[in-house]
N, C-alpha and C positions, 0 to 999 in steps of 0.2 A: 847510455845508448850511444852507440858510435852514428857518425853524421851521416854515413850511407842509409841507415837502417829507416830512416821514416820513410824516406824515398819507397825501400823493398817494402815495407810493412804498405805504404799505401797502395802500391804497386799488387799485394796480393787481397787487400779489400776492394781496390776495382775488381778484379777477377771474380774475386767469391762472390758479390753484389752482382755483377753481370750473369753468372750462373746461378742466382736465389730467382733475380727478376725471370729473365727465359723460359725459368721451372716452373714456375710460381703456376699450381691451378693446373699443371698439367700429369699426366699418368706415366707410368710406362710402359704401358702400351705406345703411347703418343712418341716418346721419346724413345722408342725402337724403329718405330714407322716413321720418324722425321732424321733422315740422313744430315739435311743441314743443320739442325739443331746439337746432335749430338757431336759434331763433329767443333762447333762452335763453343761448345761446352766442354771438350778435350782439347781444346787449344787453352781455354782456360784456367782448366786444371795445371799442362804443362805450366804454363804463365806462375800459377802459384808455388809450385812445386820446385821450379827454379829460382822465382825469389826466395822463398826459404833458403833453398840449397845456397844461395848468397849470403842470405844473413847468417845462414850458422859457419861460413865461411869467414864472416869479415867482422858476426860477433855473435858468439854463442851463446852466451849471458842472455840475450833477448830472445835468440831464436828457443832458448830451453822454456821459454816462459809463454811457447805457445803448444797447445797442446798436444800429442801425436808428430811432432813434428822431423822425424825420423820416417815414420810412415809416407807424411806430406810427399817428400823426396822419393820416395822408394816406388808411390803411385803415379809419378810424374816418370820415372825410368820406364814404369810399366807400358804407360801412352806411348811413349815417345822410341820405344825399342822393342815394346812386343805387343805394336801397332794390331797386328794378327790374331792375338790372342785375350783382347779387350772382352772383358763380359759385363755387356750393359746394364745387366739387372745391379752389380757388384758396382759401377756409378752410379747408378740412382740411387743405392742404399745409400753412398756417401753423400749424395747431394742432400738427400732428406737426412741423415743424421751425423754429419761432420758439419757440412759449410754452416749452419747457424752457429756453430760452439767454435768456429777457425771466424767466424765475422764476429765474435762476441771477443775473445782471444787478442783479435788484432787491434779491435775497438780500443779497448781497456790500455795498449800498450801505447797507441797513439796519441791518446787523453790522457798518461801518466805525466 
């Protein structure tokens, strides 16, 4: 692991913990009808999205051992440049079934 890399990896387990906790217990319904929450939780995503896009930058060996992690990138362009075209049910899918297996992921490589 290159010496940037725990830095990004802790860097995207605060993120993903900050959007597990926020969620945690709520709907989507909730999380349609709460503007700050969602928008707090796509600053997040950005946040991860870009540390990956770092790590597989500065060391791909690590970033390939996290999973989707082409994706990770590709969903943080989507926030971040087609701000307009955000479909929130399509984030909560990933909140509920990506960030637990991206916090298990980063878990495993930071306790390697």
């Amino acid at each position: 692991m290159q010496h940037r890399s725990p830095k990004l990896l802790e860097d995207v387990r605060d993120a993903a913990a900050f959007i597990h906790d926020v969620t945690s217990g709520r709907t989507l319904d909730e999380y349609e009808g709460d503007r700050l929450l969602r928008q707090a939780v796509e600053r997040n995503f950005e946040i991860i999205g870009e540390a990956v896009k770092r790590l597989a930058q500065h060391d791909p060996q690590t970033a390939s051992k996290i999973g989707d992690h082409t994706q990770i990138i590709a969903f943080r362009n989507v926030l971040i440049h087609g701000y307009d075209l955000v479909d929130h049910a399509l984030v909560w899918s990933v909140i509920e079934n990506q960030i637990p297996s991206l916090l298990h992921d980063v878990e495993a490589l930071l306790n390697a």
